[in-house]
C-alpha positions, 0 to 999 in steps of 0.5 A: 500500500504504502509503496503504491501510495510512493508510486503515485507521487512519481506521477504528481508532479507532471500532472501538478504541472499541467494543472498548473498551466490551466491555472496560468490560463485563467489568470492565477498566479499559482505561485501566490496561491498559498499567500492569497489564502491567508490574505483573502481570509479562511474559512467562512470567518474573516480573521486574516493571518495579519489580523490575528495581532490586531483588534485585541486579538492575539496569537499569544492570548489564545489559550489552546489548553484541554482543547489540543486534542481537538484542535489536532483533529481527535473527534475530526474537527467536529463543531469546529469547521461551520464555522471555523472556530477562532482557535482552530483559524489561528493554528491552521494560519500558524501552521500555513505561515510555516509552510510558507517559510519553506519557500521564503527560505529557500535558495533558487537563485541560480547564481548563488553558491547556495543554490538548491539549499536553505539560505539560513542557518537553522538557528536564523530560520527559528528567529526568523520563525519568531518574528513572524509571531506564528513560531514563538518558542519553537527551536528548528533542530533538523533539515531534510533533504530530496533524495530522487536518485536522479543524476542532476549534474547539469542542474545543480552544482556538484556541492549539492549533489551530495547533500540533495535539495533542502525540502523543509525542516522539522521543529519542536516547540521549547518555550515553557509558556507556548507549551503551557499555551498550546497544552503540549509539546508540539512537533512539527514537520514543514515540506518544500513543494517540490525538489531533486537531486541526491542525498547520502539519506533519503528524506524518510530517513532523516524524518524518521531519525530525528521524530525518534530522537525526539520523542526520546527527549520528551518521552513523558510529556504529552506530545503532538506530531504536526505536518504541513506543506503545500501542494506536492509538499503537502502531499508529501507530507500526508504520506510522511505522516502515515509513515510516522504513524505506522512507526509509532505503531510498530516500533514503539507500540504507541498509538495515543500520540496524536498526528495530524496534517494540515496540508494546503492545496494538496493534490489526493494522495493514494487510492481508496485503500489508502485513504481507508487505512490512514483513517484506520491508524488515526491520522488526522488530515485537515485539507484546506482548498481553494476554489478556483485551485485544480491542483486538489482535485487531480490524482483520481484513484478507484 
């Protein structure tokens, strides 16, 4: 299942990239697509990303406590969509604001001696993370890398050959108050829409590694596991997440830690059998689309 769910991927992005032109052919950027949703607000309310620091309305204030489980997806948002609850906007606007760092981050300058890599440090991408407001307290402790298998010489310079294309980074909240605030220690895993080259570990591995290293740290303490991308990096990361949880499952025998992924104009992932087996193992995945966006509505599996 999971293989043929890998399979299905290798097909996203040429299917993502037609989708795209059609896209280009109705006047849409899709390259803004995520930052038009913040912008234009979610949901059925009208709390903007901006906003949330405005009219009293703080970020920081919003006590998430007993209310976590929920807000992660325990009951499937139950009450919490129509309409959108404000502690549930608020977080799912942190979490696209992380996603969005994927790219802001990001090195394509071909001329750069960076490019293909993260243009900073993991110690500056978590400051850069806590001026935004939506990564207060959080610490960046790993980077993960593309690994397609492909020979990229022409495309990347030799030097990121061997380390692959930066696709995201992965975080645990550190700060005693935004602990307290969130209710738990939250862990979260961002994706980079799409990458290539070669990597001495693939993605998986570096994934798996450093969600272990941490659970370790932190093995008495209420835990969350949160993914979240956009487009092929949500994608991406619902498949990482189903991965996470059969881990929990088989390795340590856990299936309380909550996994949830909040994955911004993903295309479908997997087939019916897929769809059923993530349900199954308790990954929550919250999809949240555009109207006028066809990257989410490509990939039909019977």
């Amino acid at each position: 299942m999971y293989k043929a769910c890998a399979q299905s991927l290798n097909n996203l992005k040429g299917q993502r990239d037609r989708c795209l032109y059609a896209l280009r052919t109705e006047g849409l950027n899709p390259s803004c697509t995520l930052k038009s949703m913040f912008k234009n607000g979610l949901g059925n309310g009208s709390l903007k990303s901006e906003e949330l620091n405005e009219g009293g309305i703080c970020k920081d204030q919003l006590q998430i406590g007993d209310m976590w489980q929920d807000i992660q997806g325990a009951n499937n948002w139950k009450s919490l969509l129509d309409p959108i609850h404000l502690l549930l906007k608020a977080e799912i606007l942190g979490y696209g604001d992380f996603a969005q760092h994927c790219y802001d981050s990001f090195d394509n300058t071909r001329s750069s001696q960076y490019y293909g890599n993260c243009k900073l440090s993991k110690s500056s991408l978590g400051r850069r993370l806590e001026s935004l407001k939506c990564g207060r307290g959080y610490q960046v402790t790993e980077y993960k890398y593309a690994n397609t298998g492909l020979s990229l010489k022409s495309y990347f310079r030799e030097k990121w050959r061997d380390s692959g294309a930066w696709m995201g980074y992965i975080a645990v909240c550190t700060d005693p108050n935004e602990i307290k605030r969130l209710g738990r220690r939250d862990i979260f895993v961002a994706w980079r829409d799409e990458g290539s080259g070669r990597s001495r570990l693939s993605a998986r591995e570096i994934v798996v590694a450093e969600i272990k290293r941490l659970l370790n740290n932190f093995k008495d303490e209420d835990v969350s596991i949160t993914f979240t991308g956009h487009s092929l990096g949500a994608a991406l990361a619902t498949i990482s997440a189903y991965d996470i949880k059969q881990m929990l499952m088989n390795e340590y025998y856990i299936r309380s830690i909550p996994v949830t992924v909040f994955a911004f104009p993903s295309p479908r992932v997997g087939n019916l059998s897929f769809a059923q087996h993530v349900e199954e193992i308790g990954v929550k995945v919250l999809r949240q689309v555009n109207k006028k966006d066809l990257v989410p509505k490509v990939l039909e599996f019977s």
